[in-house]
TIDREN-93290 format. One record per atom (N, C-alpha, C): residue in three letters; z, x, y. Coordinates in steps of 0.001 Angstrom, whole numbers, padded with zeros to 6 digits, always signed. Each point is the difference from the previous one (the first is absolute). Layout:
<sites>
ALAZXY;...
</sites>
This chain:
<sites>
UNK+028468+005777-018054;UNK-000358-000303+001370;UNK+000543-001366+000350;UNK+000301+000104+001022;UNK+000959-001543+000656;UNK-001703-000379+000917;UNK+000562-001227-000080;UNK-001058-000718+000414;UNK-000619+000547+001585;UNK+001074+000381+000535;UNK-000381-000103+001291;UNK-000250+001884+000577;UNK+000413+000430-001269;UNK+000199+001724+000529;UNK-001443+000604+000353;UNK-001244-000548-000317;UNK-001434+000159+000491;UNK-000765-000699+000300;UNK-001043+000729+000913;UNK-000784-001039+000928;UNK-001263+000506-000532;UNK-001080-001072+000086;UNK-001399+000796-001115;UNK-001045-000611+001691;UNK-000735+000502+000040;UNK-000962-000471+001159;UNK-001406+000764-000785;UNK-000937-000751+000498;UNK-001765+000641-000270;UNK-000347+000203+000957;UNK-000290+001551+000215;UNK-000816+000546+001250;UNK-001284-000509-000033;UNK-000623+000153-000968;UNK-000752+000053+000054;UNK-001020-000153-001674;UNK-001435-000772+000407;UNK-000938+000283-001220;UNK-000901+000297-000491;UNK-000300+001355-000724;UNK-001017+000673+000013;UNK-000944-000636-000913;UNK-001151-000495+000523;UNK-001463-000537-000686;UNK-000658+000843-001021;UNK-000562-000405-001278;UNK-001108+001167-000611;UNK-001376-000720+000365;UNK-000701+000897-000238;UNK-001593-000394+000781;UNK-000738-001023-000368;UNK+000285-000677-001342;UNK-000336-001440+000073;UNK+000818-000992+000918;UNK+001045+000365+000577;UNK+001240-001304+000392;UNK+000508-000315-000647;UNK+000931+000513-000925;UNK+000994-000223-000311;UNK+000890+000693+000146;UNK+001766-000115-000102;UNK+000577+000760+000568;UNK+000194+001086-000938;UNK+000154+001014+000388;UNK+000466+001909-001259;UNK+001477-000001+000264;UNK+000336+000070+001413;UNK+001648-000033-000159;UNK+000695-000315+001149;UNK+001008-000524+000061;UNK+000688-000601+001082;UNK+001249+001559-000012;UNK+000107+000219+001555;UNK+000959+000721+000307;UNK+001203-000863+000393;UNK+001008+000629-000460;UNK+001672-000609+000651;UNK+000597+000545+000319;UNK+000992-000415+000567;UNK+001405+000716+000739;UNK+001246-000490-000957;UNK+000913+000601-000293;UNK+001145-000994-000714;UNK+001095+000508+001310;UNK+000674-000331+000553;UNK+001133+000395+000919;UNK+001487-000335-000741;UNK+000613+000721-000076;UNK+001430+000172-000628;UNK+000583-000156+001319;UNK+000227-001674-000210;UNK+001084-000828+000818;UNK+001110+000836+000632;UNK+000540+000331-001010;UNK+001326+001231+000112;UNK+000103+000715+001494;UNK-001116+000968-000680;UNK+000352+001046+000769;UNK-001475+000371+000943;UNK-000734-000613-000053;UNK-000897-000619+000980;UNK-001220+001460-000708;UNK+000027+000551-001339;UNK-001495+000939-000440;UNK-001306-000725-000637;UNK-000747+000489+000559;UNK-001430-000556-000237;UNK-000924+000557-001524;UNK-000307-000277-000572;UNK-000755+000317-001004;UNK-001708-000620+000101;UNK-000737+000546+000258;UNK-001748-000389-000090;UNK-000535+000561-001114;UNK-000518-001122-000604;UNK-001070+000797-001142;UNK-000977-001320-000116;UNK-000855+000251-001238;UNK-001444-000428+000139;UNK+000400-000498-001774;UNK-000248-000949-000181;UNK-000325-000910-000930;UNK-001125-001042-000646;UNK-000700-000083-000921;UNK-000637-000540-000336;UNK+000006-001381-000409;UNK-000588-001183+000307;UNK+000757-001511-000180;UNK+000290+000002-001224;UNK-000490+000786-000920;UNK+000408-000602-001901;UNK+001555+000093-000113;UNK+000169+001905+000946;UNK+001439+000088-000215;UNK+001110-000637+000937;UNK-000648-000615+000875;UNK+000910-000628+000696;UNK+000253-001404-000487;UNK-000879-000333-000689;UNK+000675-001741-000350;UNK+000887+000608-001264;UNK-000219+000823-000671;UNK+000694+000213-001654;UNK+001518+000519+000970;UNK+000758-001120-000323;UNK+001556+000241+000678;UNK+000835+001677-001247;UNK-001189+000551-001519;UNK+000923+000883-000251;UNK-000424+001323+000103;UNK-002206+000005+000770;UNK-000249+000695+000987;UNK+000813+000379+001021;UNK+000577-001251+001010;UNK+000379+000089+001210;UNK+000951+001262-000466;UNK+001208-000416-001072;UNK+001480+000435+000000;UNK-000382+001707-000253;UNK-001276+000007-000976;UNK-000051+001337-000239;UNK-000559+000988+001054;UNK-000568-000135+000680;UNK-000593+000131+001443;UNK+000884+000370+001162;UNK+001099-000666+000232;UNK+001123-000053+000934;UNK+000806+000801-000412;UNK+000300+000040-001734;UNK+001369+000870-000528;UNK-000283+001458+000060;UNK-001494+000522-000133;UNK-000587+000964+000648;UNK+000426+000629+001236;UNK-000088-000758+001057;UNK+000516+000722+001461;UNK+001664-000555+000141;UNK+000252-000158-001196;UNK+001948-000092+000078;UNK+000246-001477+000911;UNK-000396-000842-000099;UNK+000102-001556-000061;UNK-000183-000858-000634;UNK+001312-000605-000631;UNK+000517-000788-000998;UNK-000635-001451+000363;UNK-000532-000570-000908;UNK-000808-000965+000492;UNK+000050-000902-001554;UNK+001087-000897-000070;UNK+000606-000792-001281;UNK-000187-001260+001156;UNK-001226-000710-000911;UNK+000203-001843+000159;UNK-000815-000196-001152;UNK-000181-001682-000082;UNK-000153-000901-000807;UNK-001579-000010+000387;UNK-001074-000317-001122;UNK-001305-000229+000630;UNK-000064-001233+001096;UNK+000764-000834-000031;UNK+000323-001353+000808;UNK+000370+000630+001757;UNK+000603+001359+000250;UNK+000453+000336+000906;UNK-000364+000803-000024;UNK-001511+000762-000278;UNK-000494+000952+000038;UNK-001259-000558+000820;UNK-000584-001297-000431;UNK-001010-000860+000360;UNK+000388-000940+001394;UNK+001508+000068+000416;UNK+000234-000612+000833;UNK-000283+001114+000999;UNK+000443+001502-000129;UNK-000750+000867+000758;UNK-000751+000600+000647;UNK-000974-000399-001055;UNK-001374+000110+000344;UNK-000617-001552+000817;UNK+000136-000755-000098;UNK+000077-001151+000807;UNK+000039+000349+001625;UNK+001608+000678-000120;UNK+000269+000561+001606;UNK-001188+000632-000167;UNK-000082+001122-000478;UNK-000497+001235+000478;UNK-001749-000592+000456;UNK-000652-001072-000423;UNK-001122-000155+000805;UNK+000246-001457+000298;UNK+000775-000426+000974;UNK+000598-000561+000583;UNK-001264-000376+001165;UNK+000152+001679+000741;UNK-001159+000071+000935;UNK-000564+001442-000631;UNK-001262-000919+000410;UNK-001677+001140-000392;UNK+000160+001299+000256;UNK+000217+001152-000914;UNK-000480+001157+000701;UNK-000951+000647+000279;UNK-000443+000743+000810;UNK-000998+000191+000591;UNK-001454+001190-000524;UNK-001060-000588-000751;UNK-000508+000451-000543;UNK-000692+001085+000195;UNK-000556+001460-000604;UNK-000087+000900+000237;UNK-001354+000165-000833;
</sites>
């Protein structure tokens, strides 16, 4: 994956009944060719950058970085708050 070939955004975050979060939904958008991918993730597997890769290589998106640029990602990606559910 080239740095710039996907876009990761958080729709959204689903609460469990104490308050804490169960799973954050995302979008990844393939820069390219402008296709959307949504699925539902759990925060353990979203910080583990070899969660993320295995997760993505699943719906046929190549998703090769460094934990350093995996964490810069996620940075963006709650950038701004998504909106809790």
């Amino acid at each position: 994956m080239t740095e710039n070939t996907y876009g990761f955004q958080c729709r959204k975050c689903i609460k469990n009944s104490d308050g804490t979060i169960g799973h954050y939904l995302l979008e990844v958008t393939n820069l390219v060719d402008g296709t959307i991918e949504s699925f539902s993730i759990a925060p353990k597997h979203l910080a583990s950058t070899r969660s993320m890769k295995r997760i993505l290589l699943g719906r046929k998106i190549l998703y090769s970085v460094t934990q350093t640029r995996h964490e810069k990602m996620l940075c963006e990606l709650f950038a701004t708050q998504p909106e809790a559910v």
